[in-house]
C-alpha positions in Angstrom: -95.8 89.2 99.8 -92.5 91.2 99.5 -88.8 90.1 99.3 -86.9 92.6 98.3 -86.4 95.6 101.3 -84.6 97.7 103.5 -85.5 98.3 106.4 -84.7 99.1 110.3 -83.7 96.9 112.7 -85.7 97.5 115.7 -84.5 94.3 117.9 -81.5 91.8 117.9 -80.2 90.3 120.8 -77.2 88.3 119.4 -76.0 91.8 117.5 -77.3 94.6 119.6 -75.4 96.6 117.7 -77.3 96.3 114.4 -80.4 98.2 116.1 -81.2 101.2 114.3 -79.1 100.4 111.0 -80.5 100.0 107.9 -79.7 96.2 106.4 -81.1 94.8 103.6 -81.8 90.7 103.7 -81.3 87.3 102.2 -85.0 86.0 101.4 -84.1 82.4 101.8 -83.8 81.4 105.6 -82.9 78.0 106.3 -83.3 75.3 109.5 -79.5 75.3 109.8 -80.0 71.5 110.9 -80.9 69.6 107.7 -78.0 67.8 105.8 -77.7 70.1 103.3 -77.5 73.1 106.0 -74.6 71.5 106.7 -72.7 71.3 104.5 -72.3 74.8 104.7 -72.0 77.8 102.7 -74.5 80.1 100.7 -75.2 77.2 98.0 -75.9 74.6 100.3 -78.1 77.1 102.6 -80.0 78.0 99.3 -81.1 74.1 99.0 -81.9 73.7 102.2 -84.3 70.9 102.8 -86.5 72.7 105.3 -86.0 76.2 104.0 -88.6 78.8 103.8 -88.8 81.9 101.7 -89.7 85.3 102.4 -92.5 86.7 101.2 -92.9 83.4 98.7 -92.5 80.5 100.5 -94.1 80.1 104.3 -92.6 82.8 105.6 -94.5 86.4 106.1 -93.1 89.0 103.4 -91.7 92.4 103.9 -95.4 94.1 103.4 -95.7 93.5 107.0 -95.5 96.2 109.6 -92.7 93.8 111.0 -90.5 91.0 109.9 -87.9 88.1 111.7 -85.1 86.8 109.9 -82.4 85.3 111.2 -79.3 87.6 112.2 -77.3 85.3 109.4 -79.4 87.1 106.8 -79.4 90.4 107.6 -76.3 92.5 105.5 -76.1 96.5 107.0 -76.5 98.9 103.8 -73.3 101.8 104.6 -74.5 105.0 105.1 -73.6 106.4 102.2 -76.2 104.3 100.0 -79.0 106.1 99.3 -81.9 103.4 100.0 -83.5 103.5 96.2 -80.0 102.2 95.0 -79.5 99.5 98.4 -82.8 97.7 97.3 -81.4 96.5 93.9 -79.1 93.9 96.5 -81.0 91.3 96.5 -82.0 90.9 92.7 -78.7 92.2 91.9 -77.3 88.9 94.1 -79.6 87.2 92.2 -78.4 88.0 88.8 -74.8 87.5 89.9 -76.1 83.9 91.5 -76.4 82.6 87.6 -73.2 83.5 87.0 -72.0 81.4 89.7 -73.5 78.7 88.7 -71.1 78.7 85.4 -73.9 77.5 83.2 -73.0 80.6 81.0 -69.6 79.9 78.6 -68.4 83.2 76.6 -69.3 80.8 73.3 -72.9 80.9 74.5 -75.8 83.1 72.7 -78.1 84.1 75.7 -81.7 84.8 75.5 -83.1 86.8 78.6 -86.9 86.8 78.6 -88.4 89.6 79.9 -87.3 93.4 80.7 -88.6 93.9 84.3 -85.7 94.2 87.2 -84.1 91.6 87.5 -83.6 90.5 84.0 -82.3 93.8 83.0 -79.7 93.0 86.2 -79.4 89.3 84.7 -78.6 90.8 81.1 -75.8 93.6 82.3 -73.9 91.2 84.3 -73.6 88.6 81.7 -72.3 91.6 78.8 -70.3 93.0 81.8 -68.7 90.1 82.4 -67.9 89.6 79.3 -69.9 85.8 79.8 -71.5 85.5 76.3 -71.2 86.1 73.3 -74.1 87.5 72.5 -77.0 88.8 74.9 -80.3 89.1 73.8 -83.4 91.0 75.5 -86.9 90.0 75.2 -89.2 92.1 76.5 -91.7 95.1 75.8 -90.1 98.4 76.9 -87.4 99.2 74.6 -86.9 102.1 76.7 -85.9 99.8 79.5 -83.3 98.0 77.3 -81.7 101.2 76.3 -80.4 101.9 79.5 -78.1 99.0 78.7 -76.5 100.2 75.9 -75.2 98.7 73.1 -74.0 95.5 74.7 -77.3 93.9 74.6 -79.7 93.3 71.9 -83.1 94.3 72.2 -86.0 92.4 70.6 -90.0 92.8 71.8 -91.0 89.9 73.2 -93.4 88.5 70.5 -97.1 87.6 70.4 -96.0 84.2 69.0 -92.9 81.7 68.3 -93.3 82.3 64.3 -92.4 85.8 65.2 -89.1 85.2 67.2 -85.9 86.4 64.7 -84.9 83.7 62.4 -81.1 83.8 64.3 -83.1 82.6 67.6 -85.6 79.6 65.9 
């Protein structure tokens, strides 16, 4: 369990000088031999045909006492980010990671299900961006959405389809 951390780096013997820092990680840690691996790059790393996940996907998550992941995967957080803010990197990436993928056109209406972290990250970085034209929250903490501001709309999620907004049937 766990895949989102920062931690210590206690031992690395390609980058000796990364013990003591404080990094934060990429969860998805590929065989760097498969086909896809290489191709190269982030994308084709992510699709890795042998790839495990951590925390999700046969590899040991960050509850442990310790964790191994490859050198590749480790990104040092500077020290002046406090350690609360340096854990929203990876969900943050993630969010951003959609927006890569250019699925999103500025004519699109997006719905974004659910208010927890990440899709309050996935919600700001599509109105930031200016990526669609309208942005639309589902969720059950309008107190959540508020910290958003006015460039996303805030619905609660409903008990049942019937009750979704006529603009979104």
């Amino acid at each position: 369990l766990g895949h989102e951390f920062i931690g210590e780096v206690v031992s690395a013997a390609s980058r000796p000088a990364l013990v003591g820092r404080r990094v934060c990680g990429e969860l998805n840690v590929s065989c760097s031999s498969c086909h896809n691996c290489g191709r190269g790059g982030t994308i084709a790393r992510n699709h890795c045909l042998k790839r495990t996940v951590l925390g999700i996907l046969n590899h040991d998550g960050t509850y442990a006492e310790y964790l191994t992941l490859p050198v590749a995967n480790l990104h040092v957080v500077p020290d002046g980010v406090p350690t609360e803010a340096a854990a929203f990197v990876e969900p943050l990436a993630a969010a951003y990671r959609i927006v890569e993928q250019g699925l999103v056109r500025s004519e699109h209406r997006v719905c974004v299900l659910g208010d927890g972290k990440l899709g309050l990250l996935i919600a700001e970085v599509l109105s930031r961006q200016g990526l669609a034209s309208k942005v639309t929250l589902f969720g059950r903490h309008a107190s959540k959405a508020a910290l958003l501001g006015d460039a996303v709309v805030f619905h609660e999620s409903p008990r049942e389809a019937s009750a979704l907004p006529d603009e979104l049937r």
